[in-house]
TORDREN-791533 format. One record per residue (C-alpha): x, y, z; residue in three letters. Coordinates in steps of 0.001 Angstrom, whole numbers, plus 500000, padded with zeros to 6 digits. Each point is the difference from the previous one (the first is absolute). Example, Ala and Ser with C-alpha at 12.3 -4.5 7.8 and 13.67 -1.06 7.14 Angstrom:
BEGIN
512300495500507800ala501370503440499340ser
END
This chain:
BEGIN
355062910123928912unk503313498797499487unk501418499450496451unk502324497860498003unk504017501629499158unk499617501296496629unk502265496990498858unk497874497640501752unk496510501121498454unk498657498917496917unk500285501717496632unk496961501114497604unk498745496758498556unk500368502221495988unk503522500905501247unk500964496629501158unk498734498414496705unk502338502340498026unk502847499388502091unk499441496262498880unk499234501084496680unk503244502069499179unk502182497050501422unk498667497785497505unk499973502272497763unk504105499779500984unk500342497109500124unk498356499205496113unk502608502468499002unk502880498168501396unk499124496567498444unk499431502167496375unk503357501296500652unk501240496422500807unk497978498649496860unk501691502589497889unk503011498919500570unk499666496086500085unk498137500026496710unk502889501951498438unk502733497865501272unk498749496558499932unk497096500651496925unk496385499325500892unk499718496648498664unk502622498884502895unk499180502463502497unk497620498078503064unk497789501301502684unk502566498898502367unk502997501862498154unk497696503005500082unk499262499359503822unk503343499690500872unk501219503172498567unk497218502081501730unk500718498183503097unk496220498986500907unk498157497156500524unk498127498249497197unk496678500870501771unk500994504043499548unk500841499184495983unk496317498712499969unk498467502678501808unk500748502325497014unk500786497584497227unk497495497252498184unk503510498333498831unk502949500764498099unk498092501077496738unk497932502553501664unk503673501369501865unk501323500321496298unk497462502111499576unk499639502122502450unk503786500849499617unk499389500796496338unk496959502341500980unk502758501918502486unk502423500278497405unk497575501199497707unk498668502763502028unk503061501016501428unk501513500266496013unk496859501854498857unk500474502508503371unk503463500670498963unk499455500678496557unk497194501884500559unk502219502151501922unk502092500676497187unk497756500281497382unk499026504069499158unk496645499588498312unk500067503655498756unk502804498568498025unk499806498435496288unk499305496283499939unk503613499706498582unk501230501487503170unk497919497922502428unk500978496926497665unk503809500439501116unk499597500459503365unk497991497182500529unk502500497780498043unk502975502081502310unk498432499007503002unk499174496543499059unk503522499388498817unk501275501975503646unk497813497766501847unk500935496554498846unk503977500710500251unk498936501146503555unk497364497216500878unk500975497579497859unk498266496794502395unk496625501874499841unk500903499808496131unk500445496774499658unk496946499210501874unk498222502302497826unk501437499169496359unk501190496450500778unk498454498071502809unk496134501500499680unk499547497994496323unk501091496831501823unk497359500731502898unk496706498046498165unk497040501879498062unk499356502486502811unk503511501280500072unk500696500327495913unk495995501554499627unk501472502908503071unk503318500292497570unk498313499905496847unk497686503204500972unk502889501681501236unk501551499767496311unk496814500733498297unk500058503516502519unk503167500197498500unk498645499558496077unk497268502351500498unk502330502959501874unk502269499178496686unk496615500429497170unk499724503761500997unk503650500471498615unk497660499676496371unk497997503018500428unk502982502106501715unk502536499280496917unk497213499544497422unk502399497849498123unk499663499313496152unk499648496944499354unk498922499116503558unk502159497143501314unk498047496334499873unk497489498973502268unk501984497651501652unk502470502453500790unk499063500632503633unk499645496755500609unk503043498812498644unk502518503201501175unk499047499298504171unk500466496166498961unk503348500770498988unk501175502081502959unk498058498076502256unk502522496881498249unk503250502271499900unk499502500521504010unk499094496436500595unk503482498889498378unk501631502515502307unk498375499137502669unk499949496078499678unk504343499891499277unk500700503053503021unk501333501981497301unk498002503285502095unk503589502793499443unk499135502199497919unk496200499152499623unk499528503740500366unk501922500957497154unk497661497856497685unk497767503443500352unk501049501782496648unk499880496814498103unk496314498305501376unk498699504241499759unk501116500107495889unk498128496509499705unk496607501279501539unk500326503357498605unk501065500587496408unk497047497970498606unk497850502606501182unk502191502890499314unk502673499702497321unk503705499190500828unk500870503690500428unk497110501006502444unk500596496775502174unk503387500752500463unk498895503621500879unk497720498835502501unk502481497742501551unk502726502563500015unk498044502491501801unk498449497454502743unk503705499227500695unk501159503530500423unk496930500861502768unk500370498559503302unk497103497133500707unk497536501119501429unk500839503543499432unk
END
């Protein structure tokens, strides 16, 4: 019985379906890539479907096929950005190491990331609080993650007396405001040499000026990562 050319014959019906599920799976990354940078440039609140459309080069139908509308685009770039921070730190982060020790390298890399990224950190710092109750609640865990990874610094330094009970709170408030500023006038040179500085704040309440600047000194003199 004669047959089809291997070209011409018809592919498994699962393989097909993943074939058509890895080009959308493409394509959603394109317009999040597209999103990214739109929402940085023009801020959310002016940012349209059609600006985002235009930039990823599709059709409005495509924008649908992945989107429910411009809030749920904000974000599903956030989630990215999030996940793709927490992968890089988490590559950096030793936890055989002391919590001081994983405490700078997570503020090293955040620092390294936003003077390298800096439109995924605007979307992330700036444009995600602007995004509606959805966008600030996804924000607002991601700083309480932050508070909580910060609250273990009390039982590694043991500090007497123990800083307030706002101080958590009110320490990733600050930096989260410091990078905002930074971030909101383009003033991004440098950002990375704000390590020292933002690593004393979080630190020395926990461990005494002289042990913070310990810690800090000898995070600086190992390679990251290393």
């Amino acid at each position: 019985m004669a047959r089809l050319p291997a070209h011409l014959s018809k592919a498994p019906v699962g393989r097909e379906r993943l074939s058509r599920e890895a080009l959308s799976e493409l394509q959603r990354e394109r317009i999040v890539d597209a999103a990214i940078e739109v929402f940085a440039k023009r801020g959310y609140q002016s940012t349209t479907v059609d600006n985002i459309v235009s930039a990823a080069k599709i059709g409005v139908g495509s924008f649908y096929a992945h989107f429910e509308g411009k809030d749920d685009c904000l974000l599903q770039c956030y989630v990215r950005i999030a996940a793709e921070a927490r992968e890089r730190i988490d590559a950096v982060v030793d936890p055989s190491r002391s919590w001081a020790q994983q405490t700078c390298a997570v503020l090293h890399e955040l620092l390294a990331m936003i003077a390298a990224e800096p439109l995924k950190a605007r979307v992330a710092l700036l444009e995600v609080q602007t995004g509606g109750t959805a966008a600030v609640a996804l924000y607002t865990a991601s700083v309480q993650e932050a508070i909580g990874f910060m609250t273990a610094g009390r039982a590694a330094g043991k500090p007497d007396p123990p800083p307030p009970a706002t101080f958590e709170e009110a320490t990733v408030s600050g930096i989260a405001w410091l990078l905002q500023q930074r971030l909101a006038r383009g003033e991004l040179d440098g950002v990375e040499d704000l390590f020292p500085e933002v690593a004393e704040v979080v630190l020395e309440p926990y461990l005494g000026a002289e042990q913070a600047a310990k810690e800090i000194a000898d995070f600086t003199a190992v390679p990251v990562g290393g």
